[in-house]
C-alpha positions as CSV (number, residue, x, y, z in Angstrom):
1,X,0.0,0.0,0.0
2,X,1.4,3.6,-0.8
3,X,-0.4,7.1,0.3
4,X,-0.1,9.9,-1.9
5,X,-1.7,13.7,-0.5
6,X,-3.3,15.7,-3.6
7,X,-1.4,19.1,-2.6
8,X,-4.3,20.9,-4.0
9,X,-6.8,19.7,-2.3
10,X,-4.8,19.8,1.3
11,X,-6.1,22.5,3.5
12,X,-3.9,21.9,6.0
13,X,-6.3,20.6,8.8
14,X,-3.1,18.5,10.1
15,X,-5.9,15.1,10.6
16,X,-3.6,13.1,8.8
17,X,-0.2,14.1,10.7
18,X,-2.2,14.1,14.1
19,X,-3.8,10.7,13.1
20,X,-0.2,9.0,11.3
21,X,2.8,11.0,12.6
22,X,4.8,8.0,10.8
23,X,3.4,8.6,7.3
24,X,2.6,12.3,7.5
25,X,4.6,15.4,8.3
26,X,4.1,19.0,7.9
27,X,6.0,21.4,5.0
28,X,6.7,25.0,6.5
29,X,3.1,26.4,6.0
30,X,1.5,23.4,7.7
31,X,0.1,21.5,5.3
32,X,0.6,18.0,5.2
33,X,3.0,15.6,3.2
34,X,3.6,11.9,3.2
35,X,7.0,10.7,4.6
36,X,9.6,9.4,2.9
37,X,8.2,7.5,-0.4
38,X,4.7,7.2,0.8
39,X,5.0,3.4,1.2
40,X,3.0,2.0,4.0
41,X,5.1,-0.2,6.4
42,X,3.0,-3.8,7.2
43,X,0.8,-3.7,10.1
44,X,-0.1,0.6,9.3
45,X,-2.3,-0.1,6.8
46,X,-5.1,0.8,9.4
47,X,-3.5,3.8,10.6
48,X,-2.9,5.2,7.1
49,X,-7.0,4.2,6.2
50,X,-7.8,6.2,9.1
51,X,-5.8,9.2,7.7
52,X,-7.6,8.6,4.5
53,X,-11.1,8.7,6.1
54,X,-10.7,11.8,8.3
55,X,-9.3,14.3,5.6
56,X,-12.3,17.0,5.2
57,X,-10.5,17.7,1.7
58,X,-10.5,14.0,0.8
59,X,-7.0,15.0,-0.6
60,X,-5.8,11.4,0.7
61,X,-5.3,8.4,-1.2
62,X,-4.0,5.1,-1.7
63,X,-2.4,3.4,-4.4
């Protein structure tokens, strides 16, 4: 699983960094960015769905 943020879309509500600090940071304006290549390690797949589900922007997704 991978998790890509639409940077677009992102209106920097900081749900998914708050819900997934391991997958999602902040840039210097505070919106949000996956870490590192946006792979999801094995056993955060739930973690990153629950990013996924709480982004009012629905600027989340998963490959």
């Amino acid at each position: 699983m991978k998790v890509q943020i639409d940077a677009e879309r992102c209106q920097g509500h900081g749900r998914c960094y708050d819900l997934a600090p391991g997958l999602f940071g902040d840039d210097d304006e505070g919106y949000g960015q996956v870490l590192g290549d946006g792979l999801v390690p094995p056993g955060q797949e739930q973690t990153a769905r629950l990013a996924v589900a709480n982004c009012p922007e629905r600027a989340i997704e998963t490959l």
